[in-house]
N, C-alpha and C positions, 0 to 999 in steps of 0.2 A: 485313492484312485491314481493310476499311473499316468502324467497327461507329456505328451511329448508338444513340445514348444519349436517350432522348426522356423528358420528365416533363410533370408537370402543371402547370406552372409554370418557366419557365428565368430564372432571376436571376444575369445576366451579370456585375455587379457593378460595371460603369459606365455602365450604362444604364437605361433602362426593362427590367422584366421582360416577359416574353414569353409569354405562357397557353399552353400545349401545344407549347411549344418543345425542341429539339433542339441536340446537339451531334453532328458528325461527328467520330470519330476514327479518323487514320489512321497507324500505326506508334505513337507515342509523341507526337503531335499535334494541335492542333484543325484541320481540316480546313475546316468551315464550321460557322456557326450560325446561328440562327432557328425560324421556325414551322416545324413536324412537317412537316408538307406540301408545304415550298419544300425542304427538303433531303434527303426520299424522292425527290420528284420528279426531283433533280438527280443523286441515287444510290439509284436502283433496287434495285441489287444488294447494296446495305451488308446486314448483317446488323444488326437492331433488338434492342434492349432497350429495355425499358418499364418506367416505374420510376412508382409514385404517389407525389405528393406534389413535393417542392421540389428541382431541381437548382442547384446552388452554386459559387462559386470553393470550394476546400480551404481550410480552417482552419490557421490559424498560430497555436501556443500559444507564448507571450512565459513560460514560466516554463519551460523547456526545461534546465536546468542543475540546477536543483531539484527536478525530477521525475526527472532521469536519474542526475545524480550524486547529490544530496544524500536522494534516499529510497528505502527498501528496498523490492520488493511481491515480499509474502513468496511460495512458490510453491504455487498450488493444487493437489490437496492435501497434498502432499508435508508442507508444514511449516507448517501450521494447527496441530496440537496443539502445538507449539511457538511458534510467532509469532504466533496469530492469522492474521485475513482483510486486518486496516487497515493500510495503507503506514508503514514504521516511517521515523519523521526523529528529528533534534535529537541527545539524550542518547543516548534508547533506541538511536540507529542507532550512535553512538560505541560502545555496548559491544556490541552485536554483533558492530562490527569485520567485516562481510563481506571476502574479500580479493575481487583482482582478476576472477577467472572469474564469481565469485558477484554481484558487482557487476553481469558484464555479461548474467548471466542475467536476474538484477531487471530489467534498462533493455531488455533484448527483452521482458519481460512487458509494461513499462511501454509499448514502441512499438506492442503491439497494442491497449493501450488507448486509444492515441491516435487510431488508425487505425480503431475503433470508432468514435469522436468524430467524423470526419472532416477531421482535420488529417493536411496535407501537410507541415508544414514546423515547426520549433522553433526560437528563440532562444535558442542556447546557446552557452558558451564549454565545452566537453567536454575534460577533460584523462585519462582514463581510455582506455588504449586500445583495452578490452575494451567498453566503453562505446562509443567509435567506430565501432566496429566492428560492434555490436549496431543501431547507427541507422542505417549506414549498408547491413545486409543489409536492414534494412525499409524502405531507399526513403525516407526522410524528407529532405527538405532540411533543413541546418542554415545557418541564419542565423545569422551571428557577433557576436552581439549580448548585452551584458549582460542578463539576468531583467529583467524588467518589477516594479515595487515590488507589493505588497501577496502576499496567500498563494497560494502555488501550486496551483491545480485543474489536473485533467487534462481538464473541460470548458475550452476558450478563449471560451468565450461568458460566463460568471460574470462580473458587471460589466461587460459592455461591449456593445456593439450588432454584431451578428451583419457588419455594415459595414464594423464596425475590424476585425473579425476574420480576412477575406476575404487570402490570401496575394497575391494580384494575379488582377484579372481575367478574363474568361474572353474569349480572342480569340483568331482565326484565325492560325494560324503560332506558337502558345505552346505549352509543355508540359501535355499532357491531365493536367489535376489538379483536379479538383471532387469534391464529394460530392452526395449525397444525399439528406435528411433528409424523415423520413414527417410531415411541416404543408405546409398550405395554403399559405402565406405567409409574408414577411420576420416578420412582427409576431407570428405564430404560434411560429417558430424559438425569437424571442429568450425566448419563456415559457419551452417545454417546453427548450430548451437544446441543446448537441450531443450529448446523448445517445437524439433522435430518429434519428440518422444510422441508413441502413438499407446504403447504399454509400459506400465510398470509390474514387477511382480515381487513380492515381499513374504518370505516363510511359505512359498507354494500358492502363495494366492493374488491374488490379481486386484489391485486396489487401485488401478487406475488406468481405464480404457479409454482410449478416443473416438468419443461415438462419432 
């Protein structure tokens, strides 16, 4: 099914943004993009979503090893009078000692946090294969790349310009992977951060709404 993705704003990521622009996706694809207008026109029939605010390439978080392997998040509310609400690392997470299952439980809470964010993809060396396994049912790309220095957030916008942040562009014939985020603008994003994200969309499909 053909679904056109249209926002208030379309920021391709190597180009000029586009005010009232659109993506076409078709299967797991971009199909075309531009103004709202040239790509109804050209497909009629697509089925429309209308999103306010900013459409994006998908985010790539560069601490992808450290958020999956190296921190616990504990399980809402299962185990708050126990753990707390705050992601356990360092010592604390050594005497924990979670084993394997429990590990890959944390790293599927952690991949919907991510996909809240609007990142599609992580920089990680994953050796957990319960862990693998957890990012690879959520659709993430994993980029095989050492953690990026400084402290792991599970925004990818914290230091850095919403630019670098960008997994690759958004272009005809690439895999449908952008978000969403409810600002105005690039300049708008980089304040409020990835946690404006309202959609994510991954391979044509949408894994992550804000109800």
């Amino acid at each position: 099914m053909l679904t056109i993705h249209a926002a208030e704003l379309l920021l391709p990521g190597d180009r000029e943004p586009v005010p009232g622009g659109a993506v076409l996706v078709d299967g797991d694809r971009i199909a075309m993009l531009g103004p709202y207008e040239d790509v109804a026109a050209a497909h009629p029939a697509a089925r429309v979503r209308r999103w306010p605010g900013l459409l994006t390439p998908g985010l790539l978080n560069r601490h992808g090893t450290a958020l999956l392997e190296h921190t616990y998040f504990p399980d809402d509310p299962f185990e708050l009078d126990e753990l707390g609400s705050e992601p356990i690392t360092g010592a604390a997470l050594a005497d924990l000692a979670p084993g394997e299952s429990r590990r890959g439980n944390s790293a599927r809470r952690c991949t919907q946090k991510l996909l809240a964010r609007g990142v599609v993809a992580v920089a990680a060396r994953l050796t957990t294969p319960a862990v693998r396994t957890a990012v690879h049912r959520a659709g993430l790309e994993v980029v095989p790349e050492a953690d990026a220095e400084g402290p792991a957030a599970l925004d990818p916008l914290v230091g850095t310009e919403p630019a670098d942040a960008f997994r690759a562009p958004l272009a005809v014939g690439a895999a449908a992977r952008f978000a969403v985020f409810a600002v105005p603008d690039e300049a708008a994003l980089a304040v409020r951060g990835a946690g404006a994200c309202i959609a994510t969309v991954i391979g044509g499909r949408m894994l992550h709404r804000r109800a």
